[in-house]
C-alpha positions as CSV (number, residue, x, y, z in Angstrom):
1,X,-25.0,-22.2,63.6
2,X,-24.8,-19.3,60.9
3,X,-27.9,-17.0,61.3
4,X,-29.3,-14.5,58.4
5,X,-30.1,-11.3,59.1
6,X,-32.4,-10.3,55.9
7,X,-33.0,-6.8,58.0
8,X,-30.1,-5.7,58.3
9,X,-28.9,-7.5,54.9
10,X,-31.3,-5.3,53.1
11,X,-30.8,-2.4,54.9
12,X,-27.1,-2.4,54.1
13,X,-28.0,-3.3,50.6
14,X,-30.2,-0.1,50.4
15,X,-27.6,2.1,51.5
16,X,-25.1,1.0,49.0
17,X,-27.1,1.4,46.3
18,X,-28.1,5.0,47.9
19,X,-24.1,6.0,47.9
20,X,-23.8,4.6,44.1
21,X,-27.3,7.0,43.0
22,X,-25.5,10.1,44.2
23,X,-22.3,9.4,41.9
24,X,-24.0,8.8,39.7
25,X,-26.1,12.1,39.4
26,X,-22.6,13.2,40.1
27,X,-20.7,11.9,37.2
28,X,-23.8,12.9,35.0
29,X,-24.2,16.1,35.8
30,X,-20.2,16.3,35.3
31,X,-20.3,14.5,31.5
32,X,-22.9,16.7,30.9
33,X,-21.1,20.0,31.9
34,X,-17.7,18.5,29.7
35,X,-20.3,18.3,26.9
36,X,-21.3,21.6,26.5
37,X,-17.5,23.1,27.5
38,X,-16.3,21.1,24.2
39,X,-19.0,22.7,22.3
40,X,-18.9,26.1,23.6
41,X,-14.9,26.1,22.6
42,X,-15.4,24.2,19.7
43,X,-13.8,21.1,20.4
44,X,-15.2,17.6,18.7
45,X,-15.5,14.5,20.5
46,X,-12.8,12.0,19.6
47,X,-15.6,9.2,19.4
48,X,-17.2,10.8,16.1
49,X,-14.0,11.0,14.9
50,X,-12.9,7.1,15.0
51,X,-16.5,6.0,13.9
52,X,-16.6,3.5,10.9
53,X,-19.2,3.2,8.9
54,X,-20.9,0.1,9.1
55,X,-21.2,-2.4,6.2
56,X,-24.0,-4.8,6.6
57,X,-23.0,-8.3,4.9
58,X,-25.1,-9.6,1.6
59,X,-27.2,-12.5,2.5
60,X,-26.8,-16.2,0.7
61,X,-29.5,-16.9,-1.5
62,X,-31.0,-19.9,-1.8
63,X,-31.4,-21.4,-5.1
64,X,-34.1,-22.7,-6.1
65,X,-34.5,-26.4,-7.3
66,X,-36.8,-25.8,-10.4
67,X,-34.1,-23.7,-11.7
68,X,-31.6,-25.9,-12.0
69,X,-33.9,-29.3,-13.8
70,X,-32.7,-28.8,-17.2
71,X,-29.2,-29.6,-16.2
72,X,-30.2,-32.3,-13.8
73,X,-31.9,-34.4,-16.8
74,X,-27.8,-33.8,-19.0
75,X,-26.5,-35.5,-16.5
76,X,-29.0,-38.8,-16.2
């Protein structure tokens, strides 16, 4: 018979996530001092460099039926 333990489940859960929060303040605080190195020596990100622009598409328009009566009634 398999048994949960929610206790210690969460409590093991807890301390994970409390390992993951300090490198993650670590690899902050690192990106953050690379940041201002590059632009203290004058260096551009490469990421500004590569970016496109970005074209939005044109929409289809709908025509609309009254429009097009004239042409209709030729036909008929």
């Amino acid at each position: 018979l398999h048994i949960r333990d929610n206790v210690k489940l969460a409590q093991d859960h807890f301390n994970k996530n409390k390992r993951n929060q300090q490198l993650l303040l670590l690899e902050k605080k690192i990106d953050n001092l690379l940041q201002h190195w590059r632009s203290r020596i004058g260096l551009e990100s490469k990421q500004q460099q590569n970016e496109k622009p970005i074209v939005l598409r044109k929409r289809r328009q709908r025509i609309k039926s009254e429009g097009n009566w004239p042409l209709f009634y030729f036909h008929f």
